[in-house]
N, C-alpha and C positions, 0 to 999 in steps of 0.2 A: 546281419540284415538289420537296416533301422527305418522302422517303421514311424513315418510321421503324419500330425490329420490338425487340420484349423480348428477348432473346437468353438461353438457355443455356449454349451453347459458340461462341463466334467464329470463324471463320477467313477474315483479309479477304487475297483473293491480290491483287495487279497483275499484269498484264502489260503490259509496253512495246510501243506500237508504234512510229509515226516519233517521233524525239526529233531536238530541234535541234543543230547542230553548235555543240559547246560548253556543253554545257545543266550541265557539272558532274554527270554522275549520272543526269542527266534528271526528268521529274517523277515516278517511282516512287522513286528513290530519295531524294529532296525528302520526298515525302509518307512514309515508311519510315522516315525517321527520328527525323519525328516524333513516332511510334507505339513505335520500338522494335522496329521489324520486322526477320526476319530473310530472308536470302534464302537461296529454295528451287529446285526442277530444277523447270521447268514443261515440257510438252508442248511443241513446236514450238522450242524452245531461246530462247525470249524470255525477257529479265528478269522475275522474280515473287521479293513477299515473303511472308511470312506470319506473323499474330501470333495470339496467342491472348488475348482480353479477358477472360476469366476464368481462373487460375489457384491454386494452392495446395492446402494440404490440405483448406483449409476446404468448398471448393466441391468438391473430390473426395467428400468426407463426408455433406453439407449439401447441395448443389447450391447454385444462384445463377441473380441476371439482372444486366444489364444491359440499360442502353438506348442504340441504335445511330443517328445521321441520316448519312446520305449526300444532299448537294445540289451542282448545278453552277451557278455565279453567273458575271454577265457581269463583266466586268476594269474597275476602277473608272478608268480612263481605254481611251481608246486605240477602233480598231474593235473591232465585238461579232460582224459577220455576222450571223445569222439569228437574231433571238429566241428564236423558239420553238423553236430545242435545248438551249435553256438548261432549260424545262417537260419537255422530252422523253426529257432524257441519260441518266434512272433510270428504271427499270421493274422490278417482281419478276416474273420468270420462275422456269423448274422448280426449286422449293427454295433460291431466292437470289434476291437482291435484286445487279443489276447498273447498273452507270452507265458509258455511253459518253463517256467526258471527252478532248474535241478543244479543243484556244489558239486563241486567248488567250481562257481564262476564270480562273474561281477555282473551286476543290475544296473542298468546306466538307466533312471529316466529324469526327462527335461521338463518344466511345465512352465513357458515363458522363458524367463531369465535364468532361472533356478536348476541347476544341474544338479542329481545329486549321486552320483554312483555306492550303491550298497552291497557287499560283500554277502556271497550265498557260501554256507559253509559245506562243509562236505557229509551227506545225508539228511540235508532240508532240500523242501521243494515245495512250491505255491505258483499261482497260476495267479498273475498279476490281469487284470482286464480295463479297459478305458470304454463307457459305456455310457449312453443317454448323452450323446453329443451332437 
């Protein structure tokens, strides 16, 4: 399932959950720097980052949009487990749009132009959200 939303102001956090021994970073920080994310103090003391897809004067002035996809794809080798979390990992809930992303899959999300699919290993898991939009 790919979940898409016009966006005024961005703010996509991660939180980590289990990440694998050795993951380099894990996959928030993988996906994070793709983005240009920075990291923030989240609630519960788990890793989280946060970017902002629209900035500058102009959209201070002017406003703006963008357009946003969050999807979770099965791993182009290797087991998948259960299909259907793959259809089910994204759902919009109160005022955001969240995606439960558990490995080994792949994290596809778009922000504008910018594709960037990142690799979830197998026994990481984070809860990616697009929020204050």
């Amino acid at each position: 399932m790919r979940i898409a939303i016009v966006a005024a102001l961005l703010l996509v956090p991660a939180a980590a959950g289990a990440q694998a021994p050795g993951a380099a970073g894990g996959f928030c920080a993988r996906m994070a720097s793709q983005f240009g994310m920075k990291p923030v103090k989240a609630a519960g003391g788990k890793p989280a980052y946060e970017a902002r897809a629209l900035k500058g004067l102009g959209v201070a002035l002017f406003g703006g949009s963008t357009m946003v996809s969050m999807a979770l794809k099965p791993p182009a080798s290797g087991p998948t487990g259960d299909l259907a979390r793959f259809g089910d990992a994204c759902a919009l809930a109160a005022n955001r749009i969240a995606c439960a992303v558990t490995g080994p899959a792949v994290f596809e999300m778009a922000v504008g132009a910018q594709i960037a699919p990142t690799e979830v290993r197998d026994g990481e898991s984070a809860e990616v959200s697009m929020a204050k939009n």
